[in-house]
Every structure is written in structure tokens, then in C-alpha cells.
N, C-alpha and C positions, 0 to 999 in steps of 0.2 A: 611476591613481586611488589614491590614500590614503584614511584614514579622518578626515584632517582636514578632508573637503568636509561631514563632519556636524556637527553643534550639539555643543557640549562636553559636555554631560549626558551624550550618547549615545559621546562619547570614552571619557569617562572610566568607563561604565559598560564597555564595552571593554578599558581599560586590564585594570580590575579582572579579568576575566576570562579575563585572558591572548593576549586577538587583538591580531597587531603590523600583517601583511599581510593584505591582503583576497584571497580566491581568484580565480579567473579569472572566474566568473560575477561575482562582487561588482563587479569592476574593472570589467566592460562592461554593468551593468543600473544601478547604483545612480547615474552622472553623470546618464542621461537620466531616470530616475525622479524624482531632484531637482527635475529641470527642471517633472514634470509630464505625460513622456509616458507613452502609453501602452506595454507591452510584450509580445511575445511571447519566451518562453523556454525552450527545448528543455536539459532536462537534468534526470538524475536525482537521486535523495536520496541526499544525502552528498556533494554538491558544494557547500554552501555557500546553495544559492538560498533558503531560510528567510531569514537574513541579507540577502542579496540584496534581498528586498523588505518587512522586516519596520523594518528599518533605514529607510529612505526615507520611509515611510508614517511611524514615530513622528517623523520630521525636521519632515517637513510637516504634520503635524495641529496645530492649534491648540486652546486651552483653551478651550471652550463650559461654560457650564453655564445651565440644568439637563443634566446628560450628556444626549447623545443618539447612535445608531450614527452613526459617522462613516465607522466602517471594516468591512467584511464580506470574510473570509476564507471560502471555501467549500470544504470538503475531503471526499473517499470515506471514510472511516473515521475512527473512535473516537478510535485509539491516533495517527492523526498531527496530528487536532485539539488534543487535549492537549499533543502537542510543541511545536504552532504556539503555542499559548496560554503554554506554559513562557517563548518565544525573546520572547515579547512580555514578560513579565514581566524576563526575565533585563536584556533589552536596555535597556527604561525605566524600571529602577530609581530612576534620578535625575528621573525628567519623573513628573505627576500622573496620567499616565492611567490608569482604570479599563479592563481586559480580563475579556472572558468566556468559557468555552467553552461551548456547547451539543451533545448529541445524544442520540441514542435510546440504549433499553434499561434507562434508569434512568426514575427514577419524576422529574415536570416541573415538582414544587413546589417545589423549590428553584432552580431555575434562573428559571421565572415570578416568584419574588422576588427575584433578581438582578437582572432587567433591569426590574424596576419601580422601583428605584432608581436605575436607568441607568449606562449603562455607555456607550463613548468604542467601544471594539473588540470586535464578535464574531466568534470562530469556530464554526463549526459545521457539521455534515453536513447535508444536505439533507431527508432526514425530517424528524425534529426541525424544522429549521429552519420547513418549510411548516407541520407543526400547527401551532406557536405563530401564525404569521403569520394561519392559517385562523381560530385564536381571537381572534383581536385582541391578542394579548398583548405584539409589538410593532411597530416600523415601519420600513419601510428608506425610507422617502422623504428621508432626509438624508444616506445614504451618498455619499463625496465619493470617497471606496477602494476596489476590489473586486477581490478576487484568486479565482480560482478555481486553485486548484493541483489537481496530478496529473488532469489533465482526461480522458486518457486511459485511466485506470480509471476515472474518472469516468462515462464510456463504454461501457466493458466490463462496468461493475456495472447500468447500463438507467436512467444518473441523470438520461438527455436530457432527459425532458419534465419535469422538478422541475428542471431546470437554468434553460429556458427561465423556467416561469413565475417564477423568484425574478428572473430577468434581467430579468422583465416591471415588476417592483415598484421596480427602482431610477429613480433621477435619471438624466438623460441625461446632465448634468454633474456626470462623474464622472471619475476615472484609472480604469484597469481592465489589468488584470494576469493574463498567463494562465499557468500552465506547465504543460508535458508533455513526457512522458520523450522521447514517440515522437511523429512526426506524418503518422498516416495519413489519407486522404481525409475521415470524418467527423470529426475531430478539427482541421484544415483548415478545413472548414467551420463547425464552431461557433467557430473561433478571429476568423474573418473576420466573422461576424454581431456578435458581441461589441468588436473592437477596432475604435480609428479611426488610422491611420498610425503603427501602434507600431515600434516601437523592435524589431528582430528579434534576436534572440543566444544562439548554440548554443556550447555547451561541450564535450559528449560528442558526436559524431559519433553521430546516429541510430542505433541497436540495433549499435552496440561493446560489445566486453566491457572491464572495467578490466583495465589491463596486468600490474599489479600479483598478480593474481591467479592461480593455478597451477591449470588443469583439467585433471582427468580422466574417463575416461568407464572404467567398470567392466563388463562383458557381465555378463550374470546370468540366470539363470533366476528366476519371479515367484517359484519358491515356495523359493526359496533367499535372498534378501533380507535376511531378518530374519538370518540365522549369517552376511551378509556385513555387516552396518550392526554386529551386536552383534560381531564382528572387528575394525573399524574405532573402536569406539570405545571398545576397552579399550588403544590405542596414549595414553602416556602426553602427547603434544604435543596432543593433541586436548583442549581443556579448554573452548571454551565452541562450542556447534557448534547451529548451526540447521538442521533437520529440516523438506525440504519434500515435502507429499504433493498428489492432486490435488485429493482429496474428503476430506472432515472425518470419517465414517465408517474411511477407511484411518488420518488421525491418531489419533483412538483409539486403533486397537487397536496402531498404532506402541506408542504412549505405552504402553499395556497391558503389550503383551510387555518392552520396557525396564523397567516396575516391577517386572514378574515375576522379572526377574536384575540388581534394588538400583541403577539407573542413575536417579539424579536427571533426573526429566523432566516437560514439563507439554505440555499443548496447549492452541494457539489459532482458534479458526473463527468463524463467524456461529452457531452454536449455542452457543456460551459465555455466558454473563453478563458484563458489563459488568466486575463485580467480580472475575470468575473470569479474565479478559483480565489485570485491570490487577495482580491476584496476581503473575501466570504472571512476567510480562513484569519485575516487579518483583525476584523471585526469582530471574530468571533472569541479571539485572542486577547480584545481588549475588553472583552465584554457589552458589545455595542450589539450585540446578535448574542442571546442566550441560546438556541435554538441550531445546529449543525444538520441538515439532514444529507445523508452522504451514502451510494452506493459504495459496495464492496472493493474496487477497483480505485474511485477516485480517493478514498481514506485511507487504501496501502500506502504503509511509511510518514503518514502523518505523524509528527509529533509534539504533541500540544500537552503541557501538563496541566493541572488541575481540570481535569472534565471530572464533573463528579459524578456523574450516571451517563451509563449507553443504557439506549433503548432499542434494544432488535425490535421494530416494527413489524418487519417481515422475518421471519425465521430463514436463514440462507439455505442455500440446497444442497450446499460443502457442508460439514458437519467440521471441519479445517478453519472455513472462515467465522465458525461462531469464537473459535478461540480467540483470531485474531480481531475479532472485534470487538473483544471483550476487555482483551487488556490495555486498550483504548485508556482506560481509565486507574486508575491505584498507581501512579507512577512515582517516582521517587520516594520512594516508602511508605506515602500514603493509602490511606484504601477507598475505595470505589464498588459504585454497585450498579448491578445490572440486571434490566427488567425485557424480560421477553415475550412478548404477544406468540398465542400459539391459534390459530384457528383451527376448525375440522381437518382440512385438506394439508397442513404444516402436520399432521401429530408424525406423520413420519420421520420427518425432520428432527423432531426433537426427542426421535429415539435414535436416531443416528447417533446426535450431537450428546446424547448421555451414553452410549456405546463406546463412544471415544473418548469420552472424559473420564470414561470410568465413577460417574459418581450422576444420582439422580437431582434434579435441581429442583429446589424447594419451592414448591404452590404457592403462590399468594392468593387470597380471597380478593375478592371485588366486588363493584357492585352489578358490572356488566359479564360474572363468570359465565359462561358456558356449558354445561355437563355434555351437551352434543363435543366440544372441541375435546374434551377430557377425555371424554373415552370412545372417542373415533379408530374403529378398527377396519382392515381390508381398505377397499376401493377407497372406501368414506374416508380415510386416514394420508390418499395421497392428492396430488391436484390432479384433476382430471388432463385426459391427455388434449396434446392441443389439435384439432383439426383439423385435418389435408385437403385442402382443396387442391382440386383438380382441375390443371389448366382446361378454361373452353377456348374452344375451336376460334378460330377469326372467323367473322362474321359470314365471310364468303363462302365459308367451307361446312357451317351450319347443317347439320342431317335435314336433310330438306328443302336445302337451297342448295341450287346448281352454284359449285365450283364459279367464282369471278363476280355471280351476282348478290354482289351487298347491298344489304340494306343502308339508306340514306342514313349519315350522323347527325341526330338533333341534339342539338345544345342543350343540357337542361340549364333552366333560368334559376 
């Protein structure tokens, strides 16, 4: 496949940008997408599948006016909506269409003015998307495209039942386009509900790591961490390096300690602002922030080239998202390395995460190693479990106090 099976607009909007050869994804989705079929597409971000199916969709749509949705992209987060929204721009510079992005976090007035003057292509996340729809504010009954990308965080995030009901609103006659990195049983299944004889095509071999990429695993004690992460990134080769934790509470105080000893850094979560994401992410792009500290969730679908090392801080407790946070970095044929912090209570984790990969990942020495985190076996090898507390009673109902009679509330000072 070349890029000459596309309309010249979209060539030469190509040309311009410097694509000569199409990637491997591109070469086996974009023939039958032409055609019309449907697909399934197992592969992750940074192989090109943006392209893949962004390309085909602007081939095939035709001019309508008054605008109306023609085409619905449906993604897990903010920051890969915007990208998607960018690759629609970049790619149809020379065609008429109007694109929009939609999602939460921001305030809905400006975007309910966007699409009241219509628009040709939306993307958007699934919140967002059902309010507007709940308000009337617009309509997918003319969607003839429908991609649902990265399905299986889609999944992971609890999008099932806002997935269905936006499924429930479109046309039957429709293309419909799904991808995901990984494809487990319920991702499977909503793949099969959704498509009709698609077109099937895998690039990465289900939960592989890129080859490209050089890991290691670091033994470590928890509370030594911070003197091994701030070790590692006063090495001069480390200059644009993403920081992954499990929970947004531990990015903080990452980021915290790193400003505390002058390390340009920001964080990314679902407790950010919208604005405070798209800062980060900006800054960090221009090299104004060396320093990315990002849970698992807020980094899906980011795509930022040149990161030259991930740092698993926190080893994940998917053995799924070590992959994808790993290839974070080696993007456009370059290569990338990555360094994983394992404490005691993680070594399970990171027999998951070689279980899956099929391949053991190679120790580095240090000066803060471990041998407790290295050869933690049983209990010692997982996090301990978290503990149940047990609602107490209301005051009044206290064993010992009569029903009604509370005790007085004192403020503490």
C-alpha cells in the first residue's frame, strides 16, 4: 500500500509534512477501510493507527451542508482527544471539513457554540459527550464513521455503560472502527457487539514490549526511592524523562520533592484542571519542565516524541500497563530506556510484568540496592492488604448509651 490510494488533497497534505512510507499498521488497515470495511485493530500509540484511520475517513466523507456529525471518534481521555483532533486538522488541510473536539472539565459554552454551527467530525470523551447529547445540544443520527479508540482503557476507566448507550444512538449504517492495545475477554466482547465482518489487523503482538527499548529493573527499598530517582536524574543523558506513579496523591509529592532540589517538573492526574494538564504537557514539550510525573490513566494516549527514559517509580499492578508505559519512549525509530523501581511489596508485580513479556528484565546495580526487595517471596512479595474498617455506630446508639442519648459535640481546636 502507498499513499497514492488517497485523494491528492490528502497527498499532498502528506507531502507537506514530510510522510513518504506508510507504517505497518497504515499499509494493512487503510486498503480495506477505503473499501468501507469495517476493522478491528490491535496496536498501540505510536504506531502510526491515528493515521491509519483518520486518513480513510477524510478520503471517504463527502461535502454535506448544513454540517452535520458525519464522523464520531470516541476516546478515554482529554489529552488523546486533542491529538486526534490535531491529526484531523493536520491531515485535511487541503479538504473543507470542519472538526471538533469535545470533553469534560472545561466549562460547555463554547463548545455548545461549535457544534451549533456544525461541524463534519467530532471527537470526544464519553462524559462530555452524553451531557450534551442528554441536553439535546446535538445528534449522532447521521454518523456514517465511528471509531472508538483505545477501547481497553476504555474499559479499565468503567466507560462500558456510556459506551453502550452512545452505540445505542447511532445509525446502523455505519463503518465502525475499533482499536485496542490488548485484547482481553470483555474487550472481545464489546468488539463483536459493535463490528460486522471487520477487517482484523495486529501490529504489535499482544502485550510485547518495543525492542527498541533498554530495561531495567532497580531493587529498592520504599523509603529510599526518592535518593534513587533524584541519582538518576542528575545523569547528564537523561534530559526529557516521564515519571510514572500509581496514585495521583504519590505524583504530588514526587513532583514536590523534585521542586524541593530545582528539577523542572509538573504532574498529571484526574485531579488536575484541564488547563493545568494541558500546561504540563506543553511545557514539557518545549523542554521548560524536564520532569513529567504522570499516573497511568492521565498518560493514556499521550503522544510526545523524544522522551528519552520512563521511570516506573511505582511498578503498576496491570502487568498490561507496564507495556504501555513503557513505550512511552523509542518513538519514531528511535530508542529509549527504561528504569523500574521494584520495592519488597511490588516483587510481585514485576513477576507478573516478566510473565507477560515473556523475557526477564535486566538488574541494575545501585547504590541504594536492596537484597530484601530482590528476593522477596510469599506475603513479603505482595502489598499488604488494606484494612476494613468497620462503620461505628452514631453516637446515640453507642453499646452503652441509651438509644437518643448523645453525647455533646466538641469542636476540636
Amino acid at each position: 500500500m502507498s499513499f497514492k490510494l488517497l485523494k491528492p488533497e490528502l497527498q499532498k497534505a502528506l507531502t507537506n509534512l514530510g510522510y513518504k512510507t506508510p507504517t505497518p499498521i497504515q499499509t494493512k488497515a487503510i486498503p480495506g477501510l477505503l473499501e468501507g470495511k469495517d476493522l478491528i485493530g490491535i496496536a498501540q500509540t505510536g504506531t502510526g493507527k491515528t493515521a491509519a484511520f483518520t486518513l480513510p475517513i477524510l478520503n471517504n466523507m463527502k461535502e454535506e451542508y448544513p454540517r452535520k456529525i458525519k464522523t464520531l471518534v470516541l476516546t478515554p481521555t482529554r489529552e488523546l482527544a486533542a491529538q486526534i483532533g490535531e491529526s484531523f486538522f493536520k491531515y485535511g488541510q487541503f479538504l473543507k471539513f470542519k472538526h471538533f473536539v469535545i470533553f469534560g472539565g472545561v466549562k460547555q459554552g463554547r463548545q455548545v457554540q461549535a457544534l451549533k454551527k456544525g461541524v463534519d467530525i467530532l471527537v470526544a470523551t464519553p462524559g462530555r459527550l452524553l451531557d450534551l447529547l442528554g441536553q439535546g445540544k446535538l445528534s449522532l443520527k447521521h454518523v456514517e464513521f465511528f471509531v472508538l479508540d483505545e477501547a481497553d482503557r476504555m474499559l479499565d476507566m468503567g466507560f462500558i455503560h456510556d459506551i453502550n448507550k452512545i452505540i445505542a444512538r447511532l445509525s446502523h449504517k455505519r463503518q465502525s472502527l475499533f482499536f485496542s492495545a490488548t485484547m482481553s475477554p470483555p474487550v472481545n466482547k464489546l468488539a463483536r457487539t459493535l463490528l460486522k465482518n471487520p477487517v482484523h489487523v495486529e501490529i504489535t503482538p499482544q502485550a510485547t514490549t518495543v525492542e527498541r527499548i533498554k530495561q531495567f529493573i532497580l531493587f529498592v527499598d520504599s523509603t529510599e526511592k526518592n535518593k534513587l530517582l533524584l541519582k538518576l536524574l542528575k545523569q547528564e543523558h537523561l534530559t526529557s524523562i516521564l515519571v510514572f506513579t500509581r496514585t495521583k496523591h504519590k505524583a504530588n509529592k514526587v513532583v514536590q520533592f523534585l521542586t524541593k532540589y530545582d528539577i523542572p517538573s509538573a504532574a498529571i492526574h484526574g485531579n488536575k484542571s484541564q488547563a493545568a494538564r494541558t500546561k504540563a504537557i506543553a511545557n514539557f514539550r518545549s523542554g521548560q519542565v524536564k520532569v513529567l510525573v504522570a499516573t497511568d490513566i492521565a498518560a493514556r494516549g499521550i503522544d510526545i516524541d523524544n522522551i528519552s527514559h520512563v521511570i516506573n517509580y511505582e511498578l503498576p499492578n496491570l502487568p498490561e500497563s507496564y507495556v504501555h508505559r513503557i513505550g512511552r519512549t523509542a518513538r519514531a525509530g528511535t530508542e529509549g530506556t527504561a528504569f523500574s523501581f521494584c520495592c519488597a511489596d511490588e516483587r510481585s508485580y514485576l513477576t507478573s510484568i516478566e510473565n507477560l513479556t515473556k523475557q526477564k528484565i535486566e538488574v541494575m546495580e545501585h547504590k541504594y540496592h536492596s537484597d530484601a526487595a530482590k528476593n522477596a517471596k510469599g506475603a513479603a512479595a505482595k502489598p499488604k492488604p488494606k484494612k476494613q474498617f468497620s462503620r461505628r455506630p452514631r453516637s446515640g446508639n453507642k453499646p452503652g448509651n441509651k438509644p437518643g442519648n448523645k453525647k455533646p459535640f466538641n469542636r476540636r481546636r
